[in-house]
Structure formats: C-alpha cells, structure tokens
C-alpha positions in Angstrom: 0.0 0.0 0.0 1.8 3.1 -1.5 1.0 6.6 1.1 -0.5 9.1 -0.5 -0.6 13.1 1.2 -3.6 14.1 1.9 -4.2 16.6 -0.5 -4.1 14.2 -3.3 -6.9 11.5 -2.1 -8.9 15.0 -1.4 -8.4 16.1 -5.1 -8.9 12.2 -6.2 -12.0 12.2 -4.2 -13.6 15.5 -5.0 -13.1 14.6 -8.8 -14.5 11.6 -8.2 -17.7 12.7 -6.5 -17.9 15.5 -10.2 -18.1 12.7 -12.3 -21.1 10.7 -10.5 -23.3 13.8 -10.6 -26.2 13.8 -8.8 -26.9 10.7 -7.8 -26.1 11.1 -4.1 -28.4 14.5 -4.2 -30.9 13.1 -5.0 -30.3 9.6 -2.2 -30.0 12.4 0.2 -33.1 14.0 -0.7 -35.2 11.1 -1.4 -34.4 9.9 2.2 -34.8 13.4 3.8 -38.6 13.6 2.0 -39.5 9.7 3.3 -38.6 10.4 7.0 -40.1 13.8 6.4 -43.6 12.5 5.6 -43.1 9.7 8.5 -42.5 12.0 10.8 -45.5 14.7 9.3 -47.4 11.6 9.5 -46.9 10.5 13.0 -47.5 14.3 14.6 -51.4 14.5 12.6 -52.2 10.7 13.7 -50.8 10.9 17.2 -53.7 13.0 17.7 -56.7 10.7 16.5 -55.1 8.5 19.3 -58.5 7.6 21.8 -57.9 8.3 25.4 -59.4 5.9 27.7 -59.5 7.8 31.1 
C-alpha cells in the first residue's frame, strides 16, 4: 500500500464525486422527504389517538 498526502486523495475524491453527478443528491433528498412525511405523519395521527381515562 503506496501513502498518499492528503491533498491528493482529497483532489482524487472531489473529482471523483464530479463525475457521479447527482446521484447522491438526489439519495439524500429522497431519504430526507420519506422520514419527512413519516414524521409529518406520525404528529397528525398521534392526535386521533382515543384516550381511555
């Protein structure tokens, strides 16, 4: 295993990351919208919830 500086994985992996395009954008915001509406979800059912007091 050959060492590398720093610098040069950074560069390797920021040109890296400009060729897949936006492919982890849009992971990131297809998983930010599902626990969004989960969690929108959750707050207007918790309140249908019957209390038996």
């Amino acid at each position: 295993m050959e060492h590398r500086p720093r610098a040069a994985w950074l560069t390797e992996a920021v040109s890296a990351a400009e060729q897949q395009g936006t492919g982890n954008l849009l992971r990131v915001i297809l998983i930010v919208m599902v626990v969004g509406c989960v969690l929108t979800a959750w707050f207007l059912l918790r309140g249908y919830r019957q209390k038996d007091d």
